[in-house]
BANU-598675 format. One record per atom (N, C-alpha, C): residue number from 1; atom name; x, z, y. Coordinates in nm, 2 decimals, decimal comma. Atoms other than C-alpha are relative to their C-alpha. Example, Ala and Ser with C-alpha at 12.3 -4.5 7.8 and 13.67 -1.06 7.14 Angstrom:
BEGIN
   pos   site     east       up    north
     1      N     0,09     0,00    -0,12
     1     CA     1,23     0,78    -0,45
     1      C     0,09     0,00     0,12
     2      N    -0,09     0,00    -0,11
     2     CA     1,37     0,71    -0,11
     2      C    -0,08     0,08     0,11
END
This chain:
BEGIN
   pos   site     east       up    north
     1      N    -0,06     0,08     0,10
     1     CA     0,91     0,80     2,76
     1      C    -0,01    -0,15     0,03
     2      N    -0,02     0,09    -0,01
     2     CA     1,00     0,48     2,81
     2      C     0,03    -0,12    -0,14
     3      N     0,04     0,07     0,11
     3     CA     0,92     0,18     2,56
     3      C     0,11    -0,10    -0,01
     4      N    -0,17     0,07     0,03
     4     CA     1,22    -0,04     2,42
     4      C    -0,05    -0,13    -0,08
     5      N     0,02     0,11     0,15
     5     CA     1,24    -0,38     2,27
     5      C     0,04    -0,01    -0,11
     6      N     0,00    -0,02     0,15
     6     CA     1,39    -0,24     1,95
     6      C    -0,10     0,10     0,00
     7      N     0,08    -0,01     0,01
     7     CA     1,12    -0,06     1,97
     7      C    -0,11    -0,04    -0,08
     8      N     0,14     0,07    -0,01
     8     CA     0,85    -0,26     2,00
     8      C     0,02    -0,13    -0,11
     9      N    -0,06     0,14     0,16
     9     CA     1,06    -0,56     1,72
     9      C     0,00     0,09    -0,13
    10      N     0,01    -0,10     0,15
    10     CA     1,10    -0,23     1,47
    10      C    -0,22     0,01    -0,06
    11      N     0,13    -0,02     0,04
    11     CA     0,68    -0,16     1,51
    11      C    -0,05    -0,13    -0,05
    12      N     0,04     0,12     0,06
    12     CA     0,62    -0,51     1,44
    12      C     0,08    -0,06    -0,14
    13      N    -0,10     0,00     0,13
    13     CA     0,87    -0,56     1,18
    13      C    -0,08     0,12    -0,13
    14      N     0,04    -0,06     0,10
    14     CA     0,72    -0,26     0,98
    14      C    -0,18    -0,01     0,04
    15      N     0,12     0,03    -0,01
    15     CA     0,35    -0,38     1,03
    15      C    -0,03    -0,12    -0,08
    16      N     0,04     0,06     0,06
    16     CA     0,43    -0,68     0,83
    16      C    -0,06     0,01    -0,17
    17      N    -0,04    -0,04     0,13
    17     CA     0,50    -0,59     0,49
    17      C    -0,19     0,06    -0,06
    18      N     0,13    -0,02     0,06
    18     CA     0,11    -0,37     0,49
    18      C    -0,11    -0,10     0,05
    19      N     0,08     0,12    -0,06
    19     CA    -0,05    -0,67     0,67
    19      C    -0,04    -0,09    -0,13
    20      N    -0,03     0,08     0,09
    20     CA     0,06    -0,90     0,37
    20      C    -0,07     0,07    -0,11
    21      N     0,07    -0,04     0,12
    21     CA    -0,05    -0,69     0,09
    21      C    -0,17     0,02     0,03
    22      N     0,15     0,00     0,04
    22     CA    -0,41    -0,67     0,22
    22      C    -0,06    -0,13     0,10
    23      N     0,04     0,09     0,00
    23     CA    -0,41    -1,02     0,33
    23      C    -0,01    -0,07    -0,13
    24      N    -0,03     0,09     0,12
    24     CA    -0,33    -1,17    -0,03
    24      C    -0,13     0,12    -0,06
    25      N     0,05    -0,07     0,06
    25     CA    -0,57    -0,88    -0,14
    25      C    -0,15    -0,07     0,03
    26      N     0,10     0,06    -0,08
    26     CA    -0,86    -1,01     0,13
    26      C    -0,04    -0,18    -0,03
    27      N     0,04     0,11    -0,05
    27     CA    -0,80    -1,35     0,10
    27      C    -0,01    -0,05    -0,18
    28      N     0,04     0,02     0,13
    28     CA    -0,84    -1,35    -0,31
    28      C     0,11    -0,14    -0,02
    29      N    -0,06     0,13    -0,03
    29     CA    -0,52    -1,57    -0,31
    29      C     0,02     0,00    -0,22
    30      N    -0,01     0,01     0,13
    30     CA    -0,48    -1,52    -0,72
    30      C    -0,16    -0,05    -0,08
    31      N     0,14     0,07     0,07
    31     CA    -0,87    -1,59    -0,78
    31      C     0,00    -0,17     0,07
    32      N    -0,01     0,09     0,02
    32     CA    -0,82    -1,89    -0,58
    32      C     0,12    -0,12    -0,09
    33      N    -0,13     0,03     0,10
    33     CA    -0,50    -2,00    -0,77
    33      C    -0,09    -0,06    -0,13
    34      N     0,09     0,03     0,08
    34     CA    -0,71    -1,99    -1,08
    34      C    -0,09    -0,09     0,00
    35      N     0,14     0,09     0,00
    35     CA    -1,00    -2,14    -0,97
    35      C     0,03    -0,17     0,04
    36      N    -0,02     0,13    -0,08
    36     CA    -0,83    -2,45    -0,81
    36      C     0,09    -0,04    -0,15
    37      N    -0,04     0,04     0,12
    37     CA    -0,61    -2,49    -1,16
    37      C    -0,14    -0,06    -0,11
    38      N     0,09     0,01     0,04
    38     CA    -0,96    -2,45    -1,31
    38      C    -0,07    -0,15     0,01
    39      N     0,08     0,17    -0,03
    39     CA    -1,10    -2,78    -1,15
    39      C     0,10    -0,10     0,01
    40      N    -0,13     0,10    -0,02
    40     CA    -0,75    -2,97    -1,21
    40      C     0,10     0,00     0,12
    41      N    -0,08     0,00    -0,14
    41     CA    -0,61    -2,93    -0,89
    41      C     0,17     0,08    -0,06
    42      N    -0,12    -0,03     0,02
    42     CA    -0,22    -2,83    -0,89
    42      C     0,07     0,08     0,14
    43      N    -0,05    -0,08    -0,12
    43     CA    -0,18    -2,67    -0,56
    43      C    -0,12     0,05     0,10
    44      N     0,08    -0,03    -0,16
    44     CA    -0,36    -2,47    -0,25
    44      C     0,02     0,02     0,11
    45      N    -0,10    -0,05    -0,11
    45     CA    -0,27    -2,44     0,09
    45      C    -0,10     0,10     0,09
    46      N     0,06    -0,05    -0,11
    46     CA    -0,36    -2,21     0,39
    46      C     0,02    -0,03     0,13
    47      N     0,01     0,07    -0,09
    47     CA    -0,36    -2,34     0,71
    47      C     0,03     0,16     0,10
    48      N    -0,09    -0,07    -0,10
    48     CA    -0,11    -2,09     0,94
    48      C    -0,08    -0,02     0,08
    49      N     0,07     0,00    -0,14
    49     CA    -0,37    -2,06     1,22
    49      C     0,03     0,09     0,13
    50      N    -0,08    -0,07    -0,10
    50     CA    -0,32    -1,82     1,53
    50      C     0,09     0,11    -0,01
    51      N    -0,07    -0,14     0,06
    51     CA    -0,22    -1,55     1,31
    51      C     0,17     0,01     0,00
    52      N    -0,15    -0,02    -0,04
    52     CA     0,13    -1,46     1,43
    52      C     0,07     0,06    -0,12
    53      N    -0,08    -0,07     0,15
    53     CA     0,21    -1,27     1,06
    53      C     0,01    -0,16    -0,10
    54      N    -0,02     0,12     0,08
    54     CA     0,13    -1,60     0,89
    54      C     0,10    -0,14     0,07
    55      N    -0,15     0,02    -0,10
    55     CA     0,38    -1,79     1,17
    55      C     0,11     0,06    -0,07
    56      N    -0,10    -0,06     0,00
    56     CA     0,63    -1,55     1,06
    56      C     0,05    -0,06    -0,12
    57      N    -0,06     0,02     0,11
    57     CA     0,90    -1,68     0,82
    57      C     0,01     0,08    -0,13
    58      N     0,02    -0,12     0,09
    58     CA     0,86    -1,37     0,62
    58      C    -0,12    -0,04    -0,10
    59      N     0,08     0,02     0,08
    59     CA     0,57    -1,50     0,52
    59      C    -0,03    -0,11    -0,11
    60      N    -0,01    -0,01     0,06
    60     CA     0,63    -1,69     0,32
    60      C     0,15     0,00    -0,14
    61      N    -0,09    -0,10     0,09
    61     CA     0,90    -1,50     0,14
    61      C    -0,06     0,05    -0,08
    62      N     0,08    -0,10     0,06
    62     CA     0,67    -1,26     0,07
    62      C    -0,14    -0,08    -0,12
    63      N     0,10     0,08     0,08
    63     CA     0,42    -1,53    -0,09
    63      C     0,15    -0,06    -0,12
    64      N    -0,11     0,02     0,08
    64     CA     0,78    -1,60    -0,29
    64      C     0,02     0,06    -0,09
    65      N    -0,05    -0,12     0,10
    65     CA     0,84    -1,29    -0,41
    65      C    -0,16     0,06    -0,07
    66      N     0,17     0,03     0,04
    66     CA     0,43    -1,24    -0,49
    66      C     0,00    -0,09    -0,10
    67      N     0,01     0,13     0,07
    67     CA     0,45    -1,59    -0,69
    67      C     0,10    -0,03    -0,05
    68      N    -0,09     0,03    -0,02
    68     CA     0,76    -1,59    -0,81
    68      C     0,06    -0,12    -0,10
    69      N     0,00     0,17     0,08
    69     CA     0,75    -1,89    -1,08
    69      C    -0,10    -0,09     0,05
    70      N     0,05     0,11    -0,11
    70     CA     0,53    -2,09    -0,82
    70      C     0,09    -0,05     0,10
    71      N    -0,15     0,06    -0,10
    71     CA     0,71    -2,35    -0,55
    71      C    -0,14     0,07     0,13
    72      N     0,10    -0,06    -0,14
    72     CA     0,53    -2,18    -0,18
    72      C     0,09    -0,11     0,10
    73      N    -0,08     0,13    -0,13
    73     CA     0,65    -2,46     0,13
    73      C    -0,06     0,03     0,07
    74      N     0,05    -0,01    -0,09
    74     CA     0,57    -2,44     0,44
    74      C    -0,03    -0,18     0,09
    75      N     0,02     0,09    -0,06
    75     CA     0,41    -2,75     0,60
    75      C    -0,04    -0,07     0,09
    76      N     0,06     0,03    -0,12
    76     CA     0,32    -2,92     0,90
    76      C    -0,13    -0,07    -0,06
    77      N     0,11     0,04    -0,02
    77     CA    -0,03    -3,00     0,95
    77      C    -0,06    -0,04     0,12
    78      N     0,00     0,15    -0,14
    78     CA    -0,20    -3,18     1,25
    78      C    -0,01     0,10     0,12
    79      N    -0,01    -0,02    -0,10
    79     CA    -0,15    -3,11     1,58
    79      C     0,07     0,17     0,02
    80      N    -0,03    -0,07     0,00
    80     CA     0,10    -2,85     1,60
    80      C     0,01     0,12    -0,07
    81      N     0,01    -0,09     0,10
    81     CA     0,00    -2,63     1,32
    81      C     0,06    -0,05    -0,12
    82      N    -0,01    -0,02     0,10
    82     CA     0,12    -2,56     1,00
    82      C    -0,07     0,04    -0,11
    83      N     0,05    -0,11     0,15
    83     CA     0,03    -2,45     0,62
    83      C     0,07     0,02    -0,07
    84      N    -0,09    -0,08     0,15
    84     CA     0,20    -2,29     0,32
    84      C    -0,09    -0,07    -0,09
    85      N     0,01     0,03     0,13
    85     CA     0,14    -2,45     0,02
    85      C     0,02     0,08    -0,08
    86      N    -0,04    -0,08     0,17
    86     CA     0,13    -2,31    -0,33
    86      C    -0,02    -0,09    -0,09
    87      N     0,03     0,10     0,14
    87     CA     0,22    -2,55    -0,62
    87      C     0,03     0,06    -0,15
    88      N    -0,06    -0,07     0,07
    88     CA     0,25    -2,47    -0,97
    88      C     0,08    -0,13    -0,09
    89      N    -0,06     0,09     0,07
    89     CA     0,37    -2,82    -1,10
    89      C     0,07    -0,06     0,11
    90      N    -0,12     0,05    -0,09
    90     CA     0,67    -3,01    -1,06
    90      C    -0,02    -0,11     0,05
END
C-alpha cells in the first residue's frame, strides 16, 4: 500500500477538529476568560507557539464558533510568532 498526499492532508485535517476540543478543555480557556474579566482585564491571548494546530487558520475559527459573541484575532507577536486574542469589549 502505498501512502498518498490526500491521504496524509485528509489524516490531518480530521485530527484537528478532536485536537481543539481537548485543547480548550486542557487549557481551561473559559475559567481563564472568567478569571481575567474577574481582575478587570478585557482580553487574553495565547501565544501560537510550535504547535502546528494552533498555526492553522482553523484555529481560530474554531475559537469563533466556541466564543461566538467574543472578537478572537489573530496577532503577531515578537519574532516571528504569533497569538490569538480573545476580547470581550469593543
Amino acid at each position: 500500500m502505498t501512502v498518498t498526499k490526500e491521504e496524509l492532508q485528509k489524516i490531518g485535517e480530521d485530527s484537528f477538529e478532536p485536537w481543539f476540543k481537548k485543547w480548550v478543555k486542557k487549557a481551561r480557556v473559559e475559567r481563564k476568560l472568567r478569571a481575567a474579566a474577574k481582575e478587570g482585564y478585557n482580553s487574553i491571548s495565547f501565544v501560537c507557539c510550535s504547535n502546528p494546530h494552533m498555526q492553522n487558520d482553523k484555529f481560530v475559527g474554531y475559537l469563533r464558533n466556541e466564543f461566538p459573541t467574543l472578537t478572537v484575532e489573530r496577532e503577531n507577536y515578537i519574532y516571528k510568532k504569533e497569538k490569538v486574542k480573545i476580547s470581550w469589549q469593543n
